[in-house]
N, CA, C and O of each residue as an XYZ file, in Angstrom:
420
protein
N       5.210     11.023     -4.957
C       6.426     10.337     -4.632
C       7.598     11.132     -5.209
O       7.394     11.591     -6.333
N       8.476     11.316     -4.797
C      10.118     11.754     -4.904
C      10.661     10.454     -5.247
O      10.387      9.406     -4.662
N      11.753     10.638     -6.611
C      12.397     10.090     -6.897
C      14.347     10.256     -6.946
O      14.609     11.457     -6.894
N      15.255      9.656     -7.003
C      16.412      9.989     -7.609
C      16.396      9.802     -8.781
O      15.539      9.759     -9.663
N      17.600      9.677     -8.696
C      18.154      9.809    -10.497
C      18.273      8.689    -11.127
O      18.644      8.441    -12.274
N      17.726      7.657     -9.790
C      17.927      6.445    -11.080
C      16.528      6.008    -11.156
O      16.271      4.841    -11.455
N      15.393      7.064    -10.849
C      14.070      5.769    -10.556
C      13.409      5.530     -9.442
O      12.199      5.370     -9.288
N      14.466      5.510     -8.491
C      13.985      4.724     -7.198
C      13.605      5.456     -6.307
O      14.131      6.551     -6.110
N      12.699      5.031     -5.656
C      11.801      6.113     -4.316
C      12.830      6.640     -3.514
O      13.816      5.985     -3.177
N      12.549      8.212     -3.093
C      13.680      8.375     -1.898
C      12.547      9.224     -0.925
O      12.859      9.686      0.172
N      11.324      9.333     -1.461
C      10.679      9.828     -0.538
C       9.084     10.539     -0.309
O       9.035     11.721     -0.649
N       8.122     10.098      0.090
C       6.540     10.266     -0.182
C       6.225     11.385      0.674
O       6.488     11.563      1.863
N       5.545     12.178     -0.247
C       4.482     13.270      0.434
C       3.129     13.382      0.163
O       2.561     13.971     -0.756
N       2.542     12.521      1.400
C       1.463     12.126      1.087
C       0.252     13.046      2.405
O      -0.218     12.385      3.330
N      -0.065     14.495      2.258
C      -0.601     14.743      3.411
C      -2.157     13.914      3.952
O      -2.749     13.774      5.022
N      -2.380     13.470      2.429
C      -4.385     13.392      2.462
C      -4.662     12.072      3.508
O      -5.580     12.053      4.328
N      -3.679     10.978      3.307
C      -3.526     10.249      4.123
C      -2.722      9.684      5.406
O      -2.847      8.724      6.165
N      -1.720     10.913      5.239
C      -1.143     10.770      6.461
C      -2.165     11.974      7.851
O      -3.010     11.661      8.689
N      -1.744     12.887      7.614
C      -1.711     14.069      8.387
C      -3.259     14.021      9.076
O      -3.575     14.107     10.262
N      -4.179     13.833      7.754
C      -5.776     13.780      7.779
C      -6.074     12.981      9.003
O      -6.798     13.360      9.924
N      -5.359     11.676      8.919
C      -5.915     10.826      9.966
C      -4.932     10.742     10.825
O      -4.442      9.618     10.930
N      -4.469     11.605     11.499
C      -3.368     11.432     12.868
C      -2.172     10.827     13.133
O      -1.391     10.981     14.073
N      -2.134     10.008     12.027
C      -0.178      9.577     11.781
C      -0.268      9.171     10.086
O      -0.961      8.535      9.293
N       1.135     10.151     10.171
C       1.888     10.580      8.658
C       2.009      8.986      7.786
O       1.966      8.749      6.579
N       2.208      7.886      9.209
C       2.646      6.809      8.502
C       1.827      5.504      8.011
O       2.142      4.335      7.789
N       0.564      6.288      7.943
C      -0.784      5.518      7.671
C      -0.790      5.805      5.788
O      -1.551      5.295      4.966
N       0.191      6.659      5.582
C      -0.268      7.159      4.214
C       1.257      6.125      3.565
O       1.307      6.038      2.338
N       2.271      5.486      4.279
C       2.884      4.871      4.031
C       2.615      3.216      3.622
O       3.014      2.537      2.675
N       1.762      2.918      4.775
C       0.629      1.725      4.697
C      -0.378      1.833      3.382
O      -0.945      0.875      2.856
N      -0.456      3.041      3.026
C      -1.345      3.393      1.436
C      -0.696      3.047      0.612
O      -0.993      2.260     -0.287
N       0.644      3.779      0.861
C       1.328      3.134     -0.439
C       1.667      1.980     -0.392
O       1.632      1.723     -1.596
N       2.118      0.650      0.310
C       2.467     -0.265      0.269
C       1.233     -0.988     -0.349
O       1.313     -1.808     -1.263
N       0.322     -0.671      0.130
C      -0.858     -1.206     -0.598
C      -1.359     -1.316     -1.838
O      -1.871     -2.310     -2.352
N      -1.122      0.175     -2.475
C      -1.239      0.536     -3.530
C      -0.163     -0.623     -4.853
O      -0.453     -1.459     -5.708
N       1.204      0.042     -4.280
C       2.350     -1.284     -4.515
C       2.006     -2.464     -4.849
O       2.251     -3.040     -5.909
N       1.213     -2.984     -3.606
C       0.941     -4.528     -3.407
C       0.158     -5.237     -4.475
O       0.248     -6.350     -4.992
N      -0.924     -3.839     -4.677
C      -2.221     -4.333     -5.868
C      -1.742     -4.193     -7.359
O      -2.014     -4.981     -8.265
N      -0.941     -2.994     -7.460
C      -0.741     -2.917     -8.850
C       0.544     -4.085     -9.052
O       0.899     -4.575    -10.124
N       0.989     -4.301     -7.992
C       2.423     -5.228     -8.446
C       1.246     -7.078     -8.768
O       1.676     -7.932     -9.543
N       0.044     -7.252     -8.094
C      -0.283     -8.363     -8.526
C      -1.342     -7.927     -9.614
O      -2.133     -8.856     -9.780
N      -1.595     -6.990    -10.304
C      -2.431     -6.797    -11.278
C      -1.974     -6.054    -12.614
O      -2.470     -6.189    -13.733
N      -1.211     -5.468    -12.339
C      -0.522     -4.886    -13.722
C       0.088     -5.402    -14.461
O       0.806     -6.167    -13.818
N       0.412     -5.548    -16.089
C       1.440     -6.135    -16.833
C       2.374     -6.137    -16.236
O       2.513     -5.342    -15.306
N       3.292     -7.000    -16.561
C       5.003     -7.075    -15.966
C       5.701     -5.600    -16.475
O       6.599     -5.262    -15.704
N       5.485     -4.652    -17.603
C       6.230     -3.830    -17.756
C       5.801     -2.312    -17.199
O       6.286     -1.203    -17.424
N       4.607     -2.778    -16.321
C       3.454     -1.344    -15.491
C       3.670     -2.021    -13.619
O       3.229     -1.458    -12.617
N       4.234     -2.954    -13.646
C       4.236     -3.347    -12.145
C       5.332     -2.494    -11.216
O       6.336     -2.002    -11.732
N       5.114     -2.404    -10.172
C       6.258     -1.460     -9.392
C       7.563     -2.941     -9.506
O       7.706     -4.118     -9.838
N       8.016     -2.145     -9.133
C       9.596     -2.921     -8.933
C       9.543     -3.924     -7.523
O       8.994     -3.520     -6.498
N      10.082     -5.059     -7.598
C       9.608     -5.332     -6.116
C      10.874     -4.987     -4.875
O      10.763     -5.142     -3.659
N      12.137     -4.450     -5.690
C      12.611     -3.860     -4.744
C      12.383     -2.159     -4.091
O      13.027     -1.553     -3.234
N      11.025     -1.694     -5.028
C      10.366     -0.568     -4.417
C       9.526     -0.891     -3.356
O       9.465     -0.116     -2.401
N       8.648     -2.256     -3.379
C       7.694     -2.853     -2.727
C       8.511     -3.120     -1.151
O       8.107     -2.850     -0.020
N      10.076     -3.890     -1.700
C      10.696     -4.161     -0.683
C      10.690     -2.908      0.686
O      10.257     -2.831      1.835
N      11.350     -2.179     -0.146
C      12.155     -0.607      0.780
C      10.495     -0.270      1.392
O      10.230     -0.383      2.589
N       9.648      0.081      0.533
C       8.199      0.571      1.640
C       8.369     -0.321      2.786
O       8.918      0.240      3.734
N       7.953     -1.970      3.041
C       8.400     -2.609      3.834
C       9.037     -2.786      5.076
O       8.670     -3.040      6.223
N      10.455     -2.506      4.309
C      11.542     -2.028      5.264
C      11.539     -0.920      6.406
O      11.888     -1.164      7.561
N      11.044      0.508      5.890
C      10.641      1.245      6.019
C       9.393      1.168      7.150
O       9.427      1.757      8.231
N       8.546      0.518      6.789
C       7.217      0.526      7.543
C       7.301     -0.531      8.956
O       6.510     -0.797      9.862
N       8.598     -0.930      8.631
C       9.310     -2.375      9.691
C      10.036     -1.949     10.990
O      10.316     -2.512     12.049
N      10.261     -0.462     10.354
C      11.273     -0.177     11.166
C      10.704      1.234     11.819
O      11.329      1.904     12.641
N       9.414      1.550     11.300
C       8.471      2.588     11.950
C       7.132      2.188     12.715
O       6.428      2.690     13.591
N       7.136      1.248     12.086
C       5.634      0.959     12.774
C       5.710     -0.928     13.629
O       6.136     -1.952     13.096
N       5.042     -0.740     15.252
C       4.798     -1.727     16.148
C       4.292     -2.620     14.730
O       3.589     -2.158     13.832
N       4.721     -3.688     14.784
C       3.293     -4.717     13.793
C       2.269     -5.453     14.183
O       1.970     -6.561     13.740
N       1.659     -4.779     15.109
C       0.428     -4.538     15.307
C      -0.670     -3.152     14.833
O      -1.858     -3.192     14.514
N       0.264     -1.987     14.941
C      -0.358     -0.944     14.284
C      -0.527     -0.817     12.840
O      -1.487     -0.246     12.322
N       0.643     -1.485     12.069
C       1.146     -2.089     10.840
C      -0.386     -2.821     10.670
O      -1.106     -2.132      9.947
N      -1.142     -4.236     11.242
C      -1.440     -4.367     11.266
C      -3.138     -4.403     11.055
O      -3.924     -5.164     10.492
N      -3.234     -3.241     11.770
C      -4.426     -2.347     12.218
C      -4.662     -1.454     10.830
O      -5.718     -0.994     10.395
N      -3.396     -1.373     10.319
C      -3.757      0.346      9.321
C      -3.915     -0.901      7.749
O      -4.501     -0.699      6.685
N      -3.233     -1.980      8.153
C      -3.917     -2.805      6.898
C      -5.392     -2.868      6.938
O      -6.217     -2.310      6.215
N      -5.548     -3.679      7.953
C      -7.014     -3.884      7.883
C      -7.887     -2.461      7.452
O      -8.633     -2.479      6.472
N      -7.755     -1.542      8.080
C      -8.154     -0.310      7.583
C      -8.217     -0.060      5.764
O      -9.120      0.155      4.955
N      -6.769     -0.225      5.696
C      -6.725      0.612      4.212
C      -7.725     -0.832      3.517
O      -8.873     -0.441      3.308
N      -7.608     -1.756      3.284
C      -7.758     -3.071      3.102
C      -9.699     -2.965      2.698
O     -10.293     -3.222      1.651
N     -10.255     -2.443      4.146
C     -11.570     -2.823      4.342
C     -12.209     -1.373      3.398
O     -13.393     -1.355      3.060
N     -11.174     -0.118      3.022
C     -11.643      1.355      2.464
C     -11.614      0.599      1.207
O     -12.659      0.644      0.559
N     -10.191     -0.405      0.497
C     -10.217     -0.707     -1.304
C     -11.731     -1.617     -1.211
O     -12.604     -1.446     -2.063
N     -11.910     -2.660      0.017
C     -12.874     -3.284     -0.674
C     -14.498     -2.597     -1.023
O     -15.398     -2.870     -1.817
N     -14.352     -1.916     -0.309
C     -15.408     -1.034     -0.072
C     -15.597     -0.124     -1.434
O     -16.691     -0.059     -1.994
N     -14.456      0.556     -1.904
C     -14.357      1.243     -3.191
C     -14.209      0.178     -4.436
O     -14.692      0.502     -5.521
N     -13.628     -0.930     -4.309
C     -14.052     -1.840     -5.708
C     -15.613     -2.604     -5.857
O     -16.071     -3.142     -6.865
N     -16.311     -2.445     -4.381
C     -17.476     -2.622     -4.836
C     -18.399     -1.675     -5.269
O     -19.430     -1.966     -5.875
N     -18.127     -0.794     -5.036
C     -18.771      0.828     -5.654
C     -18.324      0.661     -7.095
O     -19.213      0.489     -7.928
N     -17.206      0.686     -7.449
C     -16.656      1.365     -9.129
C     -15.858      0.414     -9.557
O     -15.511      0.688    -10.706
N     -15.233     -0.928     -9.055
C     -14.151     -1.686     -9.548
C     -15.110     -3.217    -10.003
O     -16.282     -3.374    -10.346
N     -14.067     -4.081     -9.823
C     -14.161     -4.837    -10.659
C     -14.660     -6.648     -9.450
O     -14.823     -6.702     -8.231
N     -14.733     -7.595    -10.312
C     -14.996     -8.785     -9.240
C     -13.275     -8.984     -8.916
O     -12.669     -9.090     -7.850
N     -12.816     -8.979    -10.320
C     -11.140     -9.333    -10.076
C     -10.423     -8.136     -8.920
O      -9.635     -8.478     -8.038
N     -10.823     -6.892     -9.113
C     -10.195     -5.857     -7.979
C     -10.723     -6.551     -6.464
O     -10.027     -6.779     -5.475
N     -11.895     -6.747     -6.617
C     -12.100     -7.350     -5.280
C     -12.048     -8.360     -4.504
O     -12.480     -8.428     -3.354
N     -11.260     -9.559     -5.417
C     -10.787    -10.397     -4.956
C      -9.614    -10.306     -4.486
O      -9.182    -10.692     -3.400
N      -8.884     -9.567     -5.686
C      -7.413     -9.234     -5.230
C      -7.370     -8.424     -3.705
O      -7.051     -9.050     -2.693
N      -7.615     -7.429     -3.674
C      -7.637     -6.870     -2.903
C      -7.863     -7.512     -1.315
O      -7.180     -7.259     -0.323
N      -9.271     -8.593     -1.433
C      -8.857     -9.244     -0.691
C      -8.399    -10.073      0.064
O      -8.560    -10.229      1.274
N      -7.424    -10.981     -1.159
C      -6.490    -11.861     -1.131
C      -5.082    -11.058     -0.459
O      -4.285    -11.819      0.091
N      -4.673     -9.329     -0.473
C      -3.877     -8.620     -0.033
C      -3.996     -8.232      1.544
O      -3.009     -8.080      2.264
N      -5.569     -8.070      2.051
C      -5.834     -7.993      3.365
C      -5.409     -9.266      4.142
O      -4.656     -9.397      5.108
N      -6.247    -10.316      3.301
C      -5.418    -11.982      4.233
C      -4.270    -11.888      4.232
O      -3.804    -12.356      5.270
N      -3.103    -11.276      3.175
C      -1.346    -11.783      3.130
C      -1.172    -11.061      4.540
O      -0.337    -11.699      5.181
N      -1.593    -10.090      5.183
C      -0.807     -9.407      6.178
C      -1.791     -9.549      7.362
O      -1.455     -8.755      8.241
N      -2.986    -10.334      7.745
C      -3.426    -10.259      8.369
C      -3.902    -11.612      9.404
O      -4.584    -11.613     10.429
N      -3.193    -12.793      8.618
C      -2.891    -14.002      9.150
C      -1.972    -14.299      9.703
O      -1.851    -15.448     10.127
């Protein structure tokens, strides 16, 4: 992630998940995700900001149909649960998929 000068995101370079799988903005859907989990699991002073959470959002609102939006949740969604049952936790995997239902109902 690229930052300014005060902190705040101005801009992600993310090739492994964009480029890899055929749109750049699937790795945007990563990060919102990423966002989503650590903002409901981290201490209050390790959580993203939720006006960082916001702008991904915004961002992903104004790039992506929300249906494809959609689609790349379920995706990223069904890869965390899949990896917290390998190496994580019961709590990672609940969360996680308490985060697939917020966007998929």
């Amino acid at each position: 992630m690229l930052f300014d000068s005060e902190g705040n995101i101005s801009g992600v370079v993310d090739w492994n998940y964009g480029v890899a799988r055929g749109d750049r903005r699937f790795g945007l859907v990563k990060l919102l995700h990423t966002l989503s989990f650590d903002a409901a699991t981290r201490p209050a002073d390790a959580r993203p900001t939720p006006g960082a959470v916001r702008r991904v959002e915004q961002v992903l609102a104004e790039c992506l149909e929300p249906a494809t939006l959609q689609r790349y949740w379920a995706h990223q969604t069904l890869n965390m649960l899949y990896v917290s049952l390998q190496w994580g936790t019961e709590k990672a995997f609940t969360t996680y998929l308490d985060l697939g239902e917020s966007r998929l109902t």
